[in-house]
C-alpha positions in Angstrom: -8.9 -13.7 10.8 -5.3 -13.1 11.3 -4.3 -9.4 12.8 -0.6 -7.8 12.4 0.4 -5.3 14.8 3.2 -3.3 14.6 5.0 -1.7 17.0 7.8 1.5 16.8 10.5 -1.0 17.8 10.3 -4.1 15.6 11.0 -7.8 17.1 9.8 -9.0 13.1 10.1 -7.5 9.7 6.5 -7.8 8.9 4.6 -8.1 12.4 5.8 -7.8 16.4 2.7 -9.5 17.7 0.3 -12.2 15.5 -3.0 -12.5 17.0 -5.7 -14.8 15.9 -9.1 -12.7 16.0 -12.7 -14.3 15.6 -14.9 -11.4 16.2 -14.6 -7.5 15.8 -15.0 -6.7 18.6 -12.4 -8.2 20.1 -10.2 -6.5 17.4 -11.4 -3.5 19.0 -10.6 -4.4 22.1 -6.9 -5.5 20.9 -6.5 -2.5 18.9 -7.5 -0.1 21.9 -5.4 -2.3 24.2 -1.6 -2.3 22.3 -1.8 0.8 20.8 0.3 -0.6 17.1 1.8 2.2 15.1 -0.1 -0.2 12.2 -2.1 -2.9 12.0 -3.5 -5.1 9.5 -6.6 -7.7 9.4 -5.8 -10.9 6.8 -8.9 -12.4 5.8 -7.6 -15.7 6.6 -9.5 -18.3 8.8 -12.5 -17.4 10.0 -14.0 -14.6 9.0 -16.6 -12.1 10.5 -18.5 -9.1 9.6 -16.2 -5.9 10.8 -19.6 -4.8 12.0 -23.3 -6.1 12.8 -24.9 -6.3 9.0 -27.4 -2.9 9.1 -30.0 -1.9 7.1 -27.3 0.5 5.2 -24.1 -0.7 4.3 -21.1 0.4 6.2 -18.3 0.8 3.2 -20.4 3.2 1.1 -19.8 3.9 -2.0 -18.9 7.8 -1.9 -15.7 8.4 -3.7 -16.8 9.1 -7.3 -14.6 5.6 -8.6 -17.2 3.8 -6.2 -20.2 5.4 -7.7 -21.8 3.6 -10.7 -19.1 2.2 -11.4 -19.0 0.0 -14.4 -16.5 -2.4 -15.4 -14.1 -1.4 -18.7 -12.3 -4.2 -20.2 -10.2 -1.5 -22.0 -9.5 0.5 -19.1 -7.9 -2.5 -17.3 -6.0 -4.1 -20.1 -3.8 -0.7 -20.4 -3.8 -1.1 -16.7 -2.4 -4.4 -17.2 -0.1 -3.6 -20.0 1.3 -0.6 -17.6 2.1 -3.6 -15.0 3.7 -6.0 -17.8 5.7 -3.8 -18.8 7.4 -2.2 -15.3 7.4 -5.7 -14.6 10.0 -6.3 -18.0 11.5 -3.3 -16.8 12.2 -4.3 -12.8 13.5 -8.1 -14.0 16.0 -6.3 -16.6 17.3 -4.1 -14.2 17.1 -6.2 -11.0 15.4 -9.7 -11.3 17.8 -12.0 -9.5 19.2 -9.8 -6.4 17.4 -9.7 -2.8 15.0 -6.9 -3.1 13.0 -5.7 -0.2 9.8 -4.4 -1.6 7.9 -1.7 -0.1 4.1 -1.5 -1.4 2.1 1.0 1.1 -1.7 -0.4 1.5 -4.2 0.8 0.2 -2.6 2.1 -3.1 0.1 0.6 -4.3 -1.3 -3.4 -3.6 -3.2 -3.9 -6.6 -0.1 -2.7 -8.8 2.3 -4.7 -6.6 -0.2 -7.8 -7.1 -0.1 -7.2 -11.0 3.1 -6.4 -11.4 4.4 -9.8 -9.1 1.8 -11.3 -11.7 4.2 -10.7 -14.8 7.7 -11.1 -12.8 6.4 -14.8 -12.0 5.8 -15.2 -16.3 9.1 -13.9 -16.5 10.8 -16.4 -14.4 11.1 -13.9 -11.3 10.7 -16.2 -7.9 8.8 -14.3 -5.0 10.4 -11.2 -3.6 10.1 -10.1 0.5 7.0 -7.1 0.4 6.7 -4.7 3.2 2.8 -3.8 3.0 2.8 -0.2 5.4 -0.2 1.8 6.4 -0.3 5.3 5.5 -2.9 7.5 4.8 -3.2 10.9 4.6 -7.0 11.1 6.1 -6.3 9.0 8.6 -6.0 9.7 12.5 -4.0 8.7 15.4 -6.4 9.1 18.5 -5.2 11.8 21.1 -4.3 8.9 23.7 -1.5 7.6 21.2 0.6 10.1 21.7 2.0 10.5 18.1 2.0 14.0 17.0 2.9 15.5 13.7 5.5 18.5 13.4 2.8 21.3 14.7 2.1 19.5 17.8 -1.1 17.8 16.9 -2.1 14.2 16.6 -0.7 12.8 13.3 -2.3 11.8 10.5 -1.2 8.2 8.7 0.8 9.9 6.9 3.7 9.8 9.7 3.2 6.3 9.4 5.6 6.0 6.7 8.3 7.7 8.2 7.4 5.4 11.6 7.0 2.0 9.2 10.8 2.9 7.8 11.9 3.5 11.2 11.3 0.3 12.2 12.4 -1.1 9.1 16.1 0.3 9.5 17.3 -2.9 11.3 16.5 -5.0 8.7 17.4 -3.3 5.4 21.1 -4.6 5.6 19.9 -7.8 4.8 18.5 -7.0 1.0 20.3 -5.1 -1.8 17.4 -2.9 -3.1 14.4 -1.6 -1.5 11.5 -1.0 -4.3 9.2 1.4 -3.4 6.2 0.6 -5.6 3.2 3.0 -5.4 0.6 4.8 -7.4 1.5 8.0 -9.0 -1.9 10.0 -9.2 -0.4 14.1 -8.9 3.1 11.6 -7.9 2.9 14.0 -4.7 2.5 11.0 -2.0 5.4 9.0 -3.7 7.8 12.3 -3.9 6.9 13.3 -0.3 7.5 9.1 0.3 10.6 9.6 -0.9 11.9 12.3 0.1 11.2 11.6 3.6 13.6 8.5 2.8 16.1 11.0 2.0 15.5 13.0 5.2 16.1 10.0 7.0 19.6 8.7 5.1 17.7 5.6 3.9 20.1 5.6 0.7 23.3 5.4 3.3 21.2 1.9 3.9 19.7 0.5 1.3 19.4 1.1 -2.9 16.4 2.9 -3.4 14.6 2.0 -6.3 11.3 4.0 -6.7 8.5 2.3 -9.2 5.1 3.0 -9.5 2.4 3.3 -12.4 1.1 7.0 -13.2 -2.8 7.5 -13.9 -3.6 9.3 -17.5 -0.3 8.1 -18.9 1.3 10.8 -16.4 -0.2 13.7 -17.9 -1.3 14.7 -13.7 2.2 13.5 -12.6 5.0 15.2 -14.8 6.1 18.2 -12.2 6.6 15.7 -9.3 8.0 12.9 -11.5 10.4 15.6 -12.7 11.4 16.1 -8.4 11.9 12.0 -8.3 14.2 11.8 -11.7 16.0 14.9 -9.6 16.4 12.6 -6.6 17.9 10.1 -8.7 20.3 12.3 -10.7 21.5 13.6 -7.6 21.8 9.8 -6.3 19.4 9.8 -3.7 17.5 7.2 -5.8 19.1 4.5 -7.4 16.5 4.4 -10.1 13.5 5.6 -11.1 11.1 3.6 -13.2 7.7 4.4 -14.2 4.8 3.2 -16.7 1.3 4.7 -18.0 -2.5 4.1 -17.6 -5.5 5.2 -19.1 -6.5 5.5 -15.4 -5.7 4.3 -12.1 -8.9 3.3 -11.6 -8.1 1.5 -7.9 -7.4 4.7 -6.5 -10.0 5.3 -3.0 -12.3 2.5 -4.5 -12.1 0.5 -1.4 -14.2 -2.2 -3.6 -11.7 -3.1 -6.0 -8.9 -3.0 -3.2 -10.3 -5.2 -0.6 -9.8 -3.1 2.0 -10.1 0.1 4.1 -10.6 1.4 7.7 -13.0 1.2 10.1 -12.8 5.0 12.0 -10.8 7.7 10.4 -10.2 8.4 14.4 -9.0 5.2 15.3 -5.5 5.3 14.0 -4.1 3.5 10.4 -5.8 0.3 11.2 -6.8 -1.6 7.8 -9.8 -4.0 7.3 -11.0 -6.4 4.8 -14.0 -5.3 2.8 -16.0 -7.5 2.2 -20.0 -8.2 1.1 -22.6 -10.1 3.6 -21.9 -13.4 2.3 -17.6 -12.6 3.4 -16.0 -13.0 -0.1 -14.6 -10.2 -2.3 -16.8 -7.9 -4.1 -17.4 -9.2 -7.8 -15.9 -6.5 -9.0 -12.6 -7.1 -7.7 -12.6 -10.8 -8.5 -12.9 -9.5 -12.3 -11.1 -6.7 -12.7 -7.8 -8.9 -11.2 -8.8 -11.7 -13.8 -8.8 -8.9 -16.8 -5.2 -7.0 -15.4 -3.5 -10.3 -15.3 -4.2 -11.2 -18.6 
């Protein structure tokens, strides 16, 4: 498989260092070694068990998405239909001018993959996209060194604010920076943004902030209302949004493809995959039903 590591100061937009990796234990051992802010495992090449096959699964199903879960044909068409139609509303507004996109894993890469999936119908070539790591249960180990504002190791979710860090030297180079994510509560894409703002990223870069909001954004309204604030107060460009019946990806590691290995071990994401190496039926269908 192919392994991206990314370091605080960045050599590359996407990766500093590109390692080839046939085992996992020698990801381990490279993980453990370098000490990335972030790192990402492709399933490209050869593939591998992350760990020796047991008995009992590793990747349990435990969040309740995961358990029993049963395919809905209507649950992913208005899934689908939320994608077409932020995809209509991106290519209106900005199909045609360099856009940098920024889709954090694990959330926002099936919209992002749906979404692309219209603006390629519409005639929209293929954009740059930024995949960071954050997560909010996620753990840097004590050794790292990276601490959050009380003095304790940080959680993945400083990883956004170290992912934009090193993005800053390359921002000048694209018009707009989309910032596509899930909006569940829409608190992990206000707090997204407004670490942006904390950081002057508009001085930089058009920020355009898009995502698609679970229960037609009935659970989202008080926190869209902070990001249409942002945006009237021109910290964001623009704001764009569209509704679900339910963001059904959300924590089902099964339909995402991926997930991480130790909470402990730092924002480190993995492949998941079944015994035999390929994606989980469920994923394969539910991406043939959203890109209708």
């Amino acid at each position: 498989m192919e392994c991206w590591l990314r370091f605080p100061k960045a050599l590359n937009l996407e990766w500093d260092q590109c390692v080839a990796v046939d085992s996992p234990e020698e990801w381990k051992n490279i993980i453990e070694a370098s000490r990335p802010i972030s790192s990402i495992l492709w399933p490209t090449e050869k593939l591998f068990p992350i760990i020796p096959v047991s008995p009992k699964p590793f990747f349990r199903r435990s969040h309740p998405h995961e358990r029993n879960y049963r395919n809905n044909p209507s649950r992913n068409r208005s899934y689908g239909e939320a994608a077409s139609r932020l995809a209509q509303k991106i290519a209106e507004r900005f199909g045609g001018d360099k856009i940098l996109v920024y889709a954090p894993l694990r959330g926002a890469l099936p919209i992002w993959k749906t979404v692309s999936h219209f603006m390629h119908r519409l005639g929209i070539p293929d954009v740059q996209v930024y995949y960071p790591v954050t997560s909010s249960f996620v753990f840097y180990p004590v050794e790292y060194g990276i601490k959050n504002r009380k003095g304790k190791p940080a959680s993945g979710r400083f990883t956004h604010i170290l992912e934009m860090k090193r993005l800053k030297p390359f921002l000048g180079e694209y018009r707009y920076l989309l910032y596509i994510d899930e909006i569940v509560s829409g608190g992990m894409m206000s707090g997204h943004a407004k670490d942006m703002i904390e950081m002057r990223i508009h001085n930089h870069i058009k920020i355009i902030a898009a995502g698609i909001a679970d229960a037609f954004g009935e659970r989202s309204v008080l926190k869209r209302n902070q990001l249409e604030k942002m945006k009237e107060e021109g910290f964001l460009y623009d704001f764009l949004w569209e509704g679900c019946l339910q963001l059904i990806t959300e924590d089902q590691k099964f339909l995402l493809g991926l997930h991480y290995v130790d909470y402990g071990m730092g924002p480190h994401v993995v492949p998941v995959l079944t015994n035999e190496l390929v994606d989980y039926e469920e994923k394969v269908l539910f991406e043939r039903e959203v890109c209708f």
